[in-house]
Structure formats: C-alpha cells, structure tokens
VEXSE-153913 format. One record per atom (N, C-alpha, C, CB): x, y, z; residue in three letters. Coordinates in steps of 0.001 Angstrom, whole numbers, padded with zeros to 6 digits, always signed. Glycine has a CB too. Example, Ala and Ser with C-alpha at 12.3 -4.5 7.8 and 13.67 -1.06 7.14 Angstrom:
<sites>
+013190-005690+007800ALA/+012300-004500+007800ALA/+013200-003300+007800ALA/+011308-004473+009046ALA/+012850-002250+007080SER/+013670-001060+007140SER/+012900+000030+007870SER/+014084-000598+005725SER/
</sites>
This chain:
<sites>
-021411-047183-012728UNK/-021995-046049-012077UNK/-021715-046145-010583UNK/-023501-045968-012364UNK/-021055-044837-010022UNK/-021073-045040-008662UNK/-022235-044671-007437UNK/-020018-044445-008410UNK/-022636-045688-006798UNK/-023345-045345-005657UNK/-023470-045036-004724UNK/-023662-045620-005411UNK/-023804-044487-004072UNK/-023695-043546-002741UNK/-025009-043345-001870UNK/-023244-042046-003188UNK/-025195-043927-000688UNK/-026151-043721+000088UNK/-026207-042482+000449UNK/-026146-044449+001017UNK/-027781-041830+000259UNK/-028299-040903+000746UNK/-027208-039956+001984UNK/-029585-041572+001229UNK/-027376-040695+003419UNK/-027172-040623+004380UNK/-025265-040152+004651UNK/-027836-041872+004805UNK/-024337-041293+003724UNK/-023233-040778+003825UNK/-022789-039346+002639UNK/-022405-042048+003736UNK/-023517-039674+001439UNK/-022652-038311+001055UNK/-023626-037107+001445UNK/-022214-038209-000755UNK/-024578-036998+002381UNK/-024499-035667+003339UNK/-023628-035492+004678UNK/-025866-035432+003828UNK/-023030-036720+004747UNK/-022111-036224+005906UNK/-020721-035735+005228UNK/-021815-037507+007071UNK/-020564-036681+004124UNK/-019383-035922+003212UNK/-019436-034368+003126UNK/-019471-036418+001649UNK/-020358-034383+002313UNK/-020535-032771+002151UNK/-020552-032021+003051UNK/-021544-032355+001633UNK/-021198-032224+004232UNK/-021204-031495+005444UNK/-019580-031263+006316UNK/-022291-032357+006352UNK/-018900-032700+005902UNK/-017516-032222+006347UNK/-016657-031677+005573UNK/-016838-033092+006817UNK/-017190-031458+004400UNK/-015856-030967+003234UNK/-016985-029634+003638UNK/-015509-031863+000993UNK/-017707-028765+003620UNK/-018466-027582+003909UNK/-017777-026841+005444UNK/-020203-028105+004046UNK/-017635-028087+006510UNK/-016932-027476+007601UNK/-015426-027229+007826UNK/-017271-028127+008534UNK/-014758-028246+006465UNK/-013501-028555+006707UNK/-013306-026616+006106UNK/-012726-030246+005714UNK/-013995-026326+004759UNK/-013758-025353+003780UNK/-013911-023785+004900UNK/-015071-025582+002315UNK/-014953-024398+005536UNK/-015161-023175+006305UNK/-014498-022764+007530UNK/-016327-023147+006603UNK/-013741-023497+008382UNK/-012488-023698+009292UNK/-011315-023197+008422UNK/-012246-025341+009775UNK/-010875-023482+007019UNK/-009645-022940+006026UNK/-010065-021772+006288UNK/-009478-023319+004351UNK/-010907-021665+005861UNK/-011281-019894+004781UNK/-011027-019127+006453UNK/-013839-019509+003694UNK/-011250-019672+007345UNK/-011913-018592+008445UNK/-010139-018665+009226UNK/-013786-019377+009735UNK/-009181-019065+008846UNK/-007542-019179+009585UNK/-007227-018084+009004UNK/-006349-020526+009252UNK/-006994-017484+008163UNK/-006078-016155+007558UNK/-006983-015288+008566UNK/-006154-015650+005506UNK/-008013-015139+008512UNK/-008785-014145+009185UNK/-008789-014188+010625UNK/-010071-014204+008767UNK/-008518-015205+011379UNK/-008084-015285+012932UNK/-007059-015018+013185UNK/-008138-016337+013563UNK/-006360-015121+012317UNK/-004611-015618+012612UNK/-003632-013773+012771UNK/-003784-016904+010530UNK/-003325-013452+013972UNK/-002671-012058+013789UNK/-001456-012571+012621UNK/-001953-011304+015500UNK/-001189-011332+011824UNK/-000126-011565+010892UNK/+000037-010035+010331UNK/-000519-012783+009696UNK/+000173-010294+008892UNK/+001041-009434+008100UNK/-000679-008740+007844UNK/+002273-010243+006577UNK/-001804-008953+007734UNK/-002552-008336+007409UNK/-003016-006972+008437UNK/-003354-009258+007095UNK/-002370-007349+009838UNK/-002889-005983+010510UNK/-001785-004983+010027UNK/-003005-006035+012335UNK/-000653-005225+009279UNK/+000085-004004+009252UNK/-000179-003508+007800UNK/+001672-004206+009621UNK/-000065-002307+007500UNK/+000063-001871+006619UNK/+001384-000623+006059UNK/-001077-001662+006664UNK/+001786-000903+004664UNK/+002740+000227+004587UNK/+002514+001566+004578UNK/+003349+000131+003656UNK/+003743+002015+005343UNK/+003170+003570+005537UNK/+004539+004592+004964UNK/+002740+003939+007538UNK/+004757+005891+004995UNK/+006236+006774+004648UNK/+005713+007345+005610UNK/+006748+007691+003171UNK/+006808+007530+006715UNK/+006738+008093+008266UNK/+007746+009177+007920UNK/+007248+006929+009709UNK/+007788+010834+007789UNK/+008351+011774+007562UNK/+008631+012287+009331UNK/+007483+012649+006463UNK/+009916+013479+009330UNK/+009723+013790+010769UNK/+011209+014735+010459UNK/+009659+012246+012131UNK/+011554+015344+011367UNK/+012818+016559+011052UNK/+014074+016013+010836UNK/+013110+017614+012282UNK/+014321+014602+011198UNK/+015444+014052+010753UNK/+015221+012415+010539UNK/+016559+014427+011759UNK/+016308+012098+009670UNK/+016128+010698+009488UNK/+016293+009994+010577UNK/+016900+010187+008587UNK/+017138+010640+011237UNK/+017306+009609+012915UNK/+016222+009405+014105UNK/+018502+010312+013896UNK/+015919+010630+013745UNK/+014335+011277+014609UNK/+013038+009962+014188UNK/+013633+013398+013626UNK/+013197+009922+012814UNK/+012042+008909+012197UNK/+012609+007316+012522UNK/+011844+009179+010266UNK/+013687+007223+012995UNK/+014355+005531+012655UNK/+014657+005276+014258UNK/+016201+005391+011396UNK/+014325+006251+015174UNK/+013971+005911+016714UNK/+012447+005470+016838UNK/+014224+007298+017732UNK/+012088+006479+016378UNK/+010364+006525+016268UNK/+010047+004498+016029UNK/+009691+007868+014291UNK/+010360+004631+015065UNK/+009515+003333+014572UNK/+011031+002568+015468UNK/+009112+003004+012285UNK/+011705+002291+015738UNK/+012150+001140+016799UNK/+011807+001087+017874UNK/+013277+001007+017065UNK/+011104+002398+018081UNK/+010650+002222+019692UNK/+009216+002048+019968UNK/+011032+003490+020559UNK/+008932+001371+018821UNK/+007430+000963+018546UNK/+007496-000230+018269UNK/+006666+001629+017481UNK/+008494-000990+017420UNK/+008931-002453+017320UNK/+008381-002418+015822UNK/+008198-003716+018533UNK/+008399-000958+014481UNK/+007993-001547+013561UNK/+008945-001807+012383UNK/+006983-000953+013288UNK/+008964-002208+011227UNK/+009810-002557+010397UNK/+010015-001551+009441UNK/+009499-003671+009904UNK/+011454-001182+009114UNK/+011462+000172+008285UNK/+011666-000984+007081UNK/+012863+001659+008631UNK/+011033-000558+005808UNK/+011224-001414+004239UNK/+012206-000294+003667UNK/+009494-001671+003043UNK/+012338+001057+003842UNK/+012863+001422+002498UNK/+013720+002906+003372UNK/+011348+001765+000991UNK/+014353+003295+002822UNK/+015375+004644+003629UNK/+014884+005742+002755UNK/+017426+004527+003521UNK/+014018+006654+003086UNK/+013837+007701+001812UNK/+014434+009121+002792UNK/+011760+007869+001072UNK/+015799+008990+003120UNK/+016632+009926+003851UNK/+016479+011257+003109UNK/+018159+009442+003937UNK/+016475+011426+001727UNK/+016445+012942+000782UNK/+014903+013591+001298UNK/+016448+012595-001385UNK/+013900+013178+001640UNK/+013077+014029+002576UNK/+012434+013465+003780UNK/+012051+014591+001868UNK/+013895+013265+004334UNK/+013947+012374+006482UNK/+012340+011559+006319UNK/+013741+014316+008650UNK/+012610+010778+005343UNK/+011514+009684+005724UNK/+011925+008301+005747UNK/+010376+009705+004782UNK/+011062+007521+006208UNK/+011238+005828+005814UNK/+009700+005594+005286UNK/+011703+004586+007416UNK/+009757+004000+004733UNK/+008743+003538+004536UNK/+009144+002229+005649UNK/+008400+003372+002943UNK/+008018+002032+006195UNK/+007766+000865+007201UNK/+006328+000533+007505UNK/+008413+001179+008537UNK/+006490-000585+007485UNK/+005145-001811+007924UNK/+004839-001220+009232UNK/+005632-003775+008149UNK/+003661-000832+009538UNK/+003308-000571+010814UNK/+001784-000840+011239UNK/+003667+000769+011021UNK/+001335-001679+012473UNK/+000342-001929+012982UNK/-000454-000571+013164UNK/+000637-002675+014074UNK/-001988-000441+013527UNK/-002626+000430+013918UNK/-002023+001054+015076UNK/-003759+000020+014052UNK/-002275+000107+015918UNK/-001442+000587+017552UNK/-000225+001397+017079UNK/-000723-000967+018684UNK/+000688+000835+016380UNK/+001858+001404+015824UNK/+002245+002907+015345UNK/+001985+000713+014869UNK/+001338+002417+014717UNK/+000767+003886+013564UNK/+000370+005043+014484UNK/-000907+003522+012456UNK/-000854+005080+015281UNK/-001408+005968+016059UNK/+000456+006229+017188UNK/-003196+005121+016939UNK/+000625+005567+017960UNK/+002243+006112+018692UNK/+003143+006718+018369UNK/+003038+005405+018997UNK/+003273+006259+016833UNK/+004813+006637+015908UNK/+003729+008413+015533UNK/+005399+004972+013754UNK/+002339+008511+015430UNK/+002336+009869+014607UNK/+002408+011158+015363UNK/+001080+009976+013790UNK/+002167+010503+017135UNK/+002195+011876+018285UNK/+003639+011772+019061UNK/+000738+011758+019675UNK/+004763+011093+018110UNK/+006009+011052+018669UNK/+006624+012456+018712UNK/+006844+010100+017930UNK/+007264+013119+019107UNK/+008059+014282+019016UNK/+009416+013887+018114UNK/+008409+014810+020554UNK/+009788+014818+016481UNK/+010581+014606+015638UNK/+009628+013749+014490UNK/+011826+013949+016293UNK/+008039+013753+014703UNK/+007317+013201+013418UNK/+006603+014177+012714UNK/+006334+012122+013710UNK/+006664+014700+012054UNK/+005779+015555+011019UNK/+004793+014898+010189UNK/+006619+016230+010050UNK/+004746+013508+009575UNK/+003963+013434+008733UNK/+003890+012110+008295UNK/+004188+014273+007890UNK/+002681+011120+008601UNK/+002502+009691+008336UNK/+001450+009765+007403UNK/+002182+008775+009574UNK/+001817+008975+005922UNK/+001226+009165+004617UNK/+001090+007281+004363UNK/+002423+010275+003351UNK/+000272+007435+003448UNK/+000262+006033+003225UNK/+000975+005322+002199UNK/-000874+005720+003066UNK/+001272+004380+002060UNK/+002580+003876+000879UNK/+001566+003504-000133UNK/+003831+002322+001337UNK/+001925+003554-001044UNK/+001276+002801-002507UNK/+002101+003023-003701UNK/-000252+003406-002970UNK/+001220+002156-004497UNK/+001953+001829-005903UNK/+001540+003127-006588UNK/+001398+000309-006807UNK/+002607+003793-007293UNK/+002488+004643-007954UNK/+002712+004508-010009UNK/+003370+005426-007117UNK/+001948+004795-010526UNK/+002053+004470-011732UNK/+001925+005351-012750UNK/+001369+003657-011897UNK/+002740+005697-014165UNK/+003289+006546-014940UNK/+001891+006655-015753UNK/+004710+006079-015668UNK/+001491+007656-016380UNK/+000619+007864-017157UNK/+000440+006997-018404UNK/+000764+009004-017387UNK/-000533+005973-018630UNK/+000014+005500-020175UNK/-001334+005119-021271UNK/+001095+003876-019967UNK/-001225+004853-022033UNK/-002162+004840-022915UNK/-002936+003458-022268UNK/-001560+004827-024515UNK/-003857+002877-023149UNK/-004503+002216-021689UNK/-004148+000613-021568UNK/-006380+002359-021666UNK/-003340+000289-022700UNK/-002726-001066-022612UNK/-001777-000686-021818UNK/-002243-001806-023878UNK/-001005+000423-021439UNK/+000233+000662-020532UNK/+001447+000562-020885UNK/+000276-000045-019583UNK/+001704+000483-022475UNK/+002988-000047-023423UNK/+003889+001520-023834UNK/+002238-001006-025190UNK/+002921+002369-024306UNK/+003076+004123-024439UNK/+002960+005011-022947UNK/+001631+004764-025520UNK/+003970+005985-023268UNK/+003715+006983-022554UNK/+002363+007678-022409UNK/+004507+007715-022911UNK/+001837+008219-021529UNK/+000957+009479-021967UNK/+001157+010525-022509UNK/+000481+009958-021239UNK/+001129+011264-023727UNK/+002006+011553-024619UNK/+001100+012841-024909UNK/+002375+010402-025779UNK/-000360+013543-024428UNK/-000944+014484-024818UNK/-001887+015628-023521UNK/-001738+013745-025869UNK/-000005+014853-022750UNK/-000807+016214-021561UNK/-000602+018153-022424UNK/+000654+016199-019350UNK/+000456+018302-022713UNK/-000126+019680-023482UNK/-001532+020240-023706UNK/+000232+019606-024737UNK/-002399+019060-024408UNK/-003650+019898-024865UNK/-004246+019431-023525UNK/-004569+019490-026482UNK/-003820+018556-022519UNK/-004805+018722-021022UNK/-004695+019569-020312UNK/-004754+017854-020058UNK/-003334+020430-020146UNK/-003346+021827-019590UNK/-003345+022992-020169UNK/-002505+021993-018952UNK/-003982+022749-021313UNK/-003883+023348-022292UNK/-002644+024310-022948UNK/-004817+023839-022117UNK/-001608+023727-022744UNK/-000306+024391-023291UNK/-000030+024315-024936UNK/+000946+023650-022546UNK/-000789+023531-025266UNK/-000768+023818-026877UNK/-000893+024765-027428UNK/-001485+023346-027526UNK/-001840+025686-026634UNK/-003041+027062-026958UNK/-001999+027794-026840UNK/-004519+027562-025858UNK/-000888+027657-025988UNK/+000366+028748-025925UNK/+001431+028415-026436UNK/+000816+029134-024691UNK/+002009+027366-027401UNK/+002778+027251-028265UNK/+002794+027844-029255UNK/+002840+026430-028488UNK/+001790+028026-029968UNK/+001793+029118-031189UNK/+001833+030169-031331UNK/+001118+029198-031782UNK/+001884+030185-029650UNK/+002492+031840-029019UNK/+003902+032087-028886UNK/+002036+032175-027459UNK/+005457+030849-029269UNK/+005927+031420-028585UNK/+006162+030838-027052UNK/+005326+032384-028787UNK/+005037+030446-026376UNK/+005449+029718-024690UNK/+005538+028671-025224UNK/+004379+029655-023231UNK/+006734+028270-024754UNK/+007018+026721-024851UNK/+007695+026994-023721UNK/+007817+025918-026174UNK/+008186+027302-022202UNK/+008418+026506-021327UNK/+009993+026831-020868UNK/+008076+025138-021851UNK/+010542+027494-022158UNK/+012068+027851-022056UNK/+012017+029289-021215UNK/+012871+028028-023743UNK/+013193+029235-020203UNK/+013437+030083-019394UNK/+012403+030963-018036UNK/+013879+030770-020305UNK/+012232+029430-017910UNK/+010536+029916-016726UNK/+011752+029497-015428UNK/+008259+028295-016824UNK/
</sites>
C-alpha cells in the first residue's frame, strides 16, 4: 500500500490543479487562428475582392471567381475594413454546407415532392417539364 503524507499530496494536487490551469488558460491567451474566422468576400470583380483582402494582410482559402468572390480567413479588424472597401458588395460567412439525407446520412432526401407539395400536382399532369 502506498503512503503519502497529508501535507505533500496537497501540494501535489495543488500543482497538478495550477499546472492544468496555466495549459487550459494558453490557447485562450495566445493570438492565433482562433481570432480569424472564414468568410466569402463578394465585390464587382474578382480583382476588386483579391486587393481588398491583401491590403488588409488576410488569407484568401478558395477562388470562387464565377460570382467575383473568395473565401478567406479574416480577423474582426479585418473583416470590418475589407466590408467598407470600395469594389465590396457582400461579406457572408463560410460554412459547411450539407445535402439533405435521411438521418444516418447514407440516402438521399428522397421526399421533397410531398414537402412542397408537388405530388398534389402530378396527377395533374405538372411534373416540371417545360417550365
């Protein structure tokens, strides 16, 4: 059986409690990747949007040129400069986008018809051809 005086394993604990609480509290001091967030920065041209964010110092991730946007990492400070730039129309937020599916996620969603109710007009005849 192991023994342990009173006196030292509360200083143990007390330093594994301060050591834990000094860890936990570094991601949260530390400037990094958590002040930025992804954004799709739209604006009248792709060049217009890819000055914008260099002259802010932020990082473009993705080229979405078919409607003059990018996606880029951008700080608050960032964000607020790049949206009253002249040639910006429109700062949206990036996210994961995901397909409709049954609820394991293996199937399609397969019964929007009767959710917009287009079933009710199939037996009419509307099905969708030549709209």
């Amino acid at each position: 059986m192991l023994t342990t005086k009173p006196k030292t394993m509360k200083k143990a604990i007390a330093a594994a409690a301060i050591t834990l609480g000094i860890t936990a509290s570094v991601p949260l001091l530390s400037p990094g990747p958590r002040d930025v967030r992804p954004l799709i920065v739209q604006g009248e041209s792709i060049e217009a949007v890819t000055r914008a964010i260099a002259a802010v110092g932020g990082e473009i991730t993705h080229d979405l040129h078919i409607i003059n946007a990018v996606g880029a990492n951008l700080s608050q400070e960032q964000f607020r400069a790049v949206q009253d730039m002249p040639g910006i129309r429109r700062v949206h937020g990036d996210g994961t986008v995901k397909t409709a599916s049954i609820e394991d996620g293996t199937l399609p969603y397969l019964d929007f018809p009767s959710l917009v109710q287009a079933d009710d007009l199939h037996p009419m005849g509307v099905d969708g051809r030549d709209v």
